[in-house]
C-alpha positions as CSV (number, residue, x, y, z in Angstrom):
1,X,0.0,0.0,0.0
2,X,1.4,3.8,-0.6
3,X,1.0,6.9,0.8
4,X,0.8,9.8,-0.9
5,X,3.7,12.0,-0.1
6,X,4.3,15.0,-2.8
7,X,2.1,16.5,-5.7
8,X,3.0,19.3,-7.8
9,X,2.3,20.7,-11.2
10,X,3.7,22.4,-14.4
11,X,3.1,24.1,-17.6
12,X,4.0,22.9,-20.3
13,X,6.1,25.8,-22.4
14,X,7.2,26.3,-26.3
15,X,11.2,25.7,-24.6
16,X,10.0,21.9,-23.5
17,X,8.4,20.3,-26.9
18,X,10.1,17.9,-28.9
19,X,10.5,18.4,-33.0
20,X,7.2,16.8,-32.5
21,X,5.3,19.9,-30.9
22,X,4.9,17.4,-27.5
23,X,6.1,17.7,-24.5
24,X,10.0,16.4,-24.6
25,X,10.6,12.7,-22.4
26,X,13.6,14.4,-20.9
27,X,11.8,17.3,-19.7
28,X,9.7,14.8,-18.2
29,X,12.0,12.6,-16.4
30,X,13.9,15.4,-14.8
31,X,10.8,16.6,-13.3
32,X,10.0,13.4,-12.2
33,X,13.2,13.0,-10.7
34,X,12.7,16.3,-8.9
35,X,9.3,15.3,-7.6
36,X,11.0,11.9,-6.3
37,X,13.4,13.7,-4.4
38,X,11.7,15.7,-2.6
39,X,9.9,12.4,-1.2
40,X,13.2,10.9,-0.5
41,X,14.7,14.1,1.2
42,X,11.5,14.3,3.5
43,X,11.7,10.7,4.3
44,X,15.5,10.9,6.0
45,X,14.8,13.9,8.2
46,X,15.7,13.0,11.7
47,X,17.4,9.5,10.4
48,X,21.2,10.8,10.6
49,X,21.7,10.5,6.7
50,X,22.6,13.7,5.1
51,X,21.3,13.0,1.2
52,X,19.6,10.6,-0.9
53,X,20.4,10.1,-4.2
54,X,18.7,8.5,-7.8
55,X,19.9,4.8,-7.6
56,X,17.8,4.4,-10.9
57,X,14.7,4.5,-13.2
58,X,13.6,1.2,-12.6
59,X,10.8,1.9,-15.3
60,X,9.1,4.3,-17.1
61,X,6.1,3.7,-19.2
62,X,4.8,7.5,-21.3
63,X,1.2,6.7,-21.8
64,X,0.2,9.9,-23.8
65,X,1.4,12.9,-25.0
66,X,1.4,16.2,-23.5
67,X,1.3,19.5,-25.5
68,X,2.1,23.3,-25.1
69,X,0.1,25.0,-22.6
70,X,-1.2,21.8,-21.1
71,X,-0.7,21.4,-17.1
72,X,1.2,18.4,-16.2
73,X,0.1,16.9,-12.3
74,X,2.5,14.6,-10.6
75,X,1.8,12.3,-7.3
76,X,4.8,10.8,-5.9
77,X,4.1,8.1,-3.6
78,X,6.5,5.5,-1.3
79,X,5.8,2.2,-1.9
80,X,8.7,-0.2,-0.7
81,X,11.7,0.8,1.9
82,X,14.6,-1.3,2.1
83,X,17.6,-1.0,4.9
84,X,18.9,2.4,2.5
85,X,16.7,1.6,-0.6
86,X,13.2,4.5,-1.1
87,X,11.0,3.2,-3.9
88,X,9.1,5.6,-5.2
89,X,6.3,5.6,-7.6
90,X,5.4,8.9,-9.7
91,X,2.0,9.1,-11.9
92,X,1.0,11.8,-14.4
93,X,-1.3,13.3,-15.2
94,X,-2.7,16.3,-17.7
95,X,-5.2,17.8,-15.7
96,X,-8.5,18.7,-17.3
97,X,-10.8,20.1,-15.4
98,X,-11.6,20.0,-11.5
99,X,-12.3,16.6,-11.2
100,X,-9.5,13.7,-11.5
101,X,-11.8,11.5,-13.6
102,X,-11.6,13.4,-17.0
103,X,-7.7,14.0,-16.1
104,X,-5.5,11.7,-18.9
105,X,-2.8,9.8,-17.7
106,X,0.2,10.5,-19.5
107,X,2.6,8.6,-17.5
108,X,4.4,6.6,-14.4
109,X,7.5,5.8,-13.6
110,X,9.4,3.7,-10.3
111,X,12.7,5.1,-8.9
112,X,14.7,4.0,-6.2
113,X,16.7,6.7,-4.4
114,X,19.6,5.3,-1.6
115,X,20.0,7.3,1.2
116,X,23.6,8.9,2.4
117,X,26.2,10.0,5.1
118,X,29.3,11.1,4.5
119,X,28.5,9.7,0.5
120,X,28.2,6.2,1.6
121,X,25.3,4.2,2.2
122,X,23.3,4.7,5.7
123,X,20.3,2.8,7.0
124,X,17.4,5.1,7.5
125,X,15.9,2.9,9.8
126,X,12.3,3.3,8.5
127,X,9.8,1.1,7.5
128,X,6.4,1.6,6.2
129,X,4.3,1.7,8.7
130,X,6.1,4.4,10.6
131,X,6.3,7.1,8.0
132,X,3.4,9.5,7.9
């Protein structure tokens, strides 16, 4: 089971498209990976590790295209904690409208982020049922 941790939104500009006229996957991914870190950051407060990092993408899957002016609505949420290991799940959406059911997904991905001390690996001693 997750728990939603982080949402936040964008625009999508003229300086993000693709030769395509949609909304470039890099753009994309560094947000994600923005959005994901901010999870991982919150989740080691008060645990003695002083980062956490991008371990990896462990997937990705782009669903639907996103255009200029549309705005782009990300959910990050934990789903899995190992002894330094935060999995983290990301879905997108373009939202249309005020209520999620006519929003179109566009995409999820799975990251894991590894916290850090000192640049080496440190247990951050949580597990999900003690994160809030």
């Amino acid at each position: 089971m997750t728990k939603h941790f982080s949402t936040s939104s964008f625009f999508v500009f003229s300086k993000d498209l693709n030769y395509g006229e949609t909304l470039f996957g890099g753009k994309l991914l560094a947000e994600i990976d923005c959005e994901a870190a901010k999870v991982a950051r919150s989740l080691i407060y008060d645990t003695g590790a002083d980062n956490a990092v991008t371990a990896s993408f462990d997937r990705v899957d782009f669903k639907a295209p996103a255009k200029k002016g549309d705005l782009v609505v990300m959910e990050a949420d934990i789903y899995e904690l190992g002894r330094t290991s935060i999995k983290i799940e990301i879905n997108v959406w373009i939202r249309r409208g005020t209520d999620k059911k006519d929003w179109i997904e566009i995409c999820k991905a799975h990251t894991t982020f590894v916290a850090l001390k000192d640049g080496k690996t440190y247990p951050h001693r949580k597990n999900m049922e003690n994160i809030t």
